[in-house]
C-alpha positions as CSV (number, residue, x, y, z in Angstrom):
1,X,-53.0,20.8,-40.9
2,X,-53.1,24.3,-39.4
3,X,-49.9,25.7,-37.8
4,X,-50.7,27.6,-34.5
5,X,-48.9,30.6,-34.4
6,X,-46.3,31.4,-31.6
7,X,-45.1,34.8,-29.5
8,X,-41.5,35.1,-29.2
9,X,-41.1,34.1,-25.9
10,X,-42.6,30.8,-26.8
11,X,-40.1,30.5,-28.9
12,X,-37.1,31.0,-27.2
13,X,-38.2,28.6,-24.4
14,X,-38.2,26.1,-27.8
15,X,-35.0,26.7,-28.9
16,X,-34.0,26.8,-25.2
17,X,-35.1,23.5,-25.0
18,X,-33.4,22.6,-28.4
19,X,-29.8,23.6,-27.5
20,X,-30.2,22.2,-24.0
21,X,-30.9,18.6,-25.6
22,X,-27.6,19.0,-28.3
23,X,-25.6,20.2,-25.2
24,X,-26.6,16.9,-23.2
25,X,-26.4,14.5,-26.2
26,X,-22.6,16.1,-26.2
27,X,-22.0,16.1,-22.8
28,X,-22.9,12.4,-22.3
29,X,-20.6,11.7,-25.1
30,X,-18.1,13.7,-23.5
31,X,-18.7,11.3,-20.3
32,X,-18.7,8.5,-22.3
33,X,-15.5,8.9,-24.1
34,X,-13.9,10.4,-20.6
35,X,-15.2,7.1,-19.2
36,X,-13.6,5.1,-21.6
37,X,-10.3,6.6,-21.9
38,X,-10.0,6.8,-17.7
39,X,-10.4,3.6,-17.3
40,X,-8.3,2.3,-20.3
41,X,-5.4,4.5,-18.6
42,X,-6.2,2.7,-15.1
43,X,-6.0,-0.3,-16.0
44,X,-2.4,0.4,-18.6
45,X,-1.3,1.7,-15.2
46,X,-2.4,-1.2,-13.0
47,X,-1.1,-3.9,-15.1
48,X,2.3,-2.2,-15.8
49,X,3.0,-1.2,-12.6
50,X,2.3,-4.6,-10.7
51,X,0.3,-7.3,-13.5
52,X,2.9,-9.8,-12.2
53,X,1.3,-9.3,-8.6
54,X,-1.7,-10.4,-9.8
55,X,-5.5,-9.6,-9.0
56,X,-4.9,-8.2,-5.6
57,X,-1.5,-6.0,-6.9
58,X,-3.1,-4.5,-9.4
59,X,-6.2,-3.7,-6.7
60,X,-4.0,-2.0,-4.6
61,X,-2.5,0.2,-7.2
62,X,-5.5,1.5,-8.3
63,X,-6.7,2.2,-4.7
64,X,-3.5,4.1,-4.6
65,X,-4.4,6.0,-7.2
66,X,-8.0,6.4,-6.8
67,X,-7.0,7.8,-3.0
68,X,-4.8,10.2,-4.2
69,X,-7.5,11.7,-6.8
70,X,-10.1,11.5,-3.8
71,X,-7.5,13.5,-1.8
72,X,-7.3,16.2,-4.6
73,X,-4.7,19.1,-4.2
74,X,-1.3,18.5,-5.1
75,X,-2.0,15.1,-6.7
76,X,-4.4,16.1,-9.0
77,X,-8.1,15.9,-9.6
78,X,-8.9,14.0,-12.0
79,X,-7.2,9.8,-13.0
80,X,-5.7,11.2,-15.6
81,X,-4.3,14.2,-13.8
82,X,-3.0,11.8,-11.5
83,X,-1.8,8.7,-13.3
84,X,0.4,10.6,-15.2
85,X,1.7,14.0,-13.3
86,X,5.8,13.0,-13.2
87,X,7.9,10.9,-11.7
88,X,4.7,9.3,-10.0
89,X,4.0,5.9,-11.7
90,X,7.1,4.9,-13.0
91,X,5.7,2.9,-15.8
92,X,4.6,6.2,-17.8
93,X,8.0,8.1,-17.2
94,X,9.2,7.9,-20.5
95,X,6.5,9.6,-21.5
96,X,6.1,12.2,-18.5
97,X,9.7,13.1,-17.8
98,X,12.4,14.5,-20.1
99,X,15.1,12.6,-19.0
100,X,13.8,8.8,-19.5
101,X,11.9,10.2,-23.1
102,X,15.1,9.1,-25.0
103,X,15.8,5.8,-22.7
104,X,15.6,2.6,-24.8
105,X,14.8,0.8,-21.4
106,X,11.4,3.1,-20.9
107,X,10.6,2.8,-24.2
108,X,10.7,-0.9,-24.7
109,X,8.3,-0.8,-21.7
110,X,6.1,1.9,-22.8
111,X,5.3,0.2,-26.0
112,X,4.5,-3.3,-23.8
113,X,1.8,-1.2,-22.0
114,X,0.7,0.8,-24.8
115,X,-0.1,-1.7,-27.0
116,X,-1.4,-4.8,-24.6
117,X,-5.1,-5.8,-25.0
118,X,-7.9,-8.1,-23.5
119,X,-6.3,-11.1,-25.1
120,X,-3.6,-10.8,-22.4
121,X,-5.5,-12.4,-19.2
122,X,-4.0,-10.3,-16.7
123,X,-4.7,-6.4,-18.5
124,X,-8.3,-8.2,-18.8
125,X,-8.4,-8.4,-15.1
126,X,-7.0,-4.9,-14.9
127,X,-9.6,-3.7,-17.0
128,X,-12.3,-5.3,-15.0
129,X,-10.9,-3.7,-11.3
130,X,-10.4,-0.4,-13.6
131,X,-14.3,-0.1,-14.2
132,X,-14.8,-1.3,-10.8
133,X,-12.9,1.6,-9.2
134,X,-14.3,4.4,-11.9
135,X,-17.5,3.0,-10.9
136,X,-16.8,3.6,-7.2
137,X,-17.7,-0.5,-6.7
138,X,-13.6,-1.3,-5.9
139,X,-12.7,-2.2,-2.0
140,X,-10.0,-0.5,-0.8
141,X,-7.5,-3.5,0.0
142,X,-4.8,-0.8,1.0
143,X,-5.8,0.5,4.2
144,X,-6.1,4.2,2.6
145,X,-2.7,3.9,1.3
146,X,-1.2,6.3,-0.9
147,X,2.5,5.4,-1.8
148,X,3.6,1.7,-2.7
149,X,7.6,0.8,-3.8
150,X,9.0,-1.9,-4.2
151,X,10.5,-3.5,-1.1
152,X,13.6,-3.8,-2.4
153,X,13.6,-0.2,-3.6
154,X,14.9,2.9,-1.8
155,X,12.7,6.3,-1.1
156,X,13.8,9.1,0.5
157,X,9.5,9.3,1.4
158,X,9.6,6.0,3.4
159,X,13.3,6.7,5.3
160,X,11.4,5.4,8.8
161,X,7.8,4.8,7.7
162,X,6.4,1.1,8.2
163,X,4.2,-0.2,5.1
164,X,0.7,-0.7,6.5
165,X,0.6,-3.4,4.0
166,X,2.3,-5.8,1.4
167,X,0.3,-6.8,-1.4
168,X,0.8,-7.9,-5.1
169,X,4.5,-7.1,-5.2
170,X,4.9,-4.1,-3.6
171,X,4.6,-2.6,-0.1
172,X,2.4,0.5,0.5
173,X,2.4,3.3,3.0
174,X,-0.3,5.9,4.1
175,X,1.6,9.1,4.5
């Protein structure tokens, strides 16, 4: 077999080529693994934050989230950017916020939700909405909402704001 020779601008456009096609291999792995770990941090969040409202709670708190990183800005841009930027999802405070770091209470909770797999029915349903919503295939059951508490809890943020909705176990507010 004779080689054919090449000029040096034939050969740059090779090895163009060549490190174009590593850079893409890593960037879809970089997707993938981004993916991945998104969604496995949406669904943590869903399921501690309202897994005893079932299917439709835990819908509603990932809309909440997912409108917040579609709203950019001060939330954040990204799930992850959102999910855990302070004294926003309660569930991941004793991770996010000095203060609760050293509280047994947040800790004992921390570890539930760190350490809860498919085998548990209702983080298997979270996953499911999770991909859903990463996907942008997850209805917005919320009305646009982008706060939820408790109804039971106070909030300086909805002092004379109605809920546009109660769903799962919380009520949630478009502000």
């Amino acid at each position: 077999m004779k080689l054919k020779r090449i000029n040096a601008k034939q050969a740059a456009a090779i090895a163009a080529v060549c490190v174009l096609g590593i850079w893409a291999i890593r960037k879809v792995r970089q997707m993938t693994e981004s993916r991945e770990k998104a969604i496995d941090l949406i669904a943590r969040t869903a399921y501690g934050e309202d897994g005893n409202g079932g299917r439709w709670g835990m819908q509603a708190v990932i809309n909440v989230i997912d409108n917040r990183r579609k709203a950019g800005g001060w939330w954040g841009d990204t799930w992850e950017d959102v999910i855990l930027k302070p004294y926003q999802f309660s569930i991941w405070n004793a991770r996010t916020v000095a203060a609760y770091k050293n509280d047994p209470q947040f800790q004992r909770y921390l570890a539930v939700i760190e350490n809860v797999d498919e085998k548990n029915a209702a983080f298997a349903e979270a996953k499911e909405l999770a991909e859903q919503a990463y996907d942008g295939k997850l209805a917005d059951v919320t009305g646009g909402a982008n706060h939820y508490k408790l109804p039971t809890a106070r909030a300086s943020w909805a002092e004379g704001v109605e809920p546009i909705a109660h769903i799962g176990s919380h009520d949630f507010y478009k502000l």
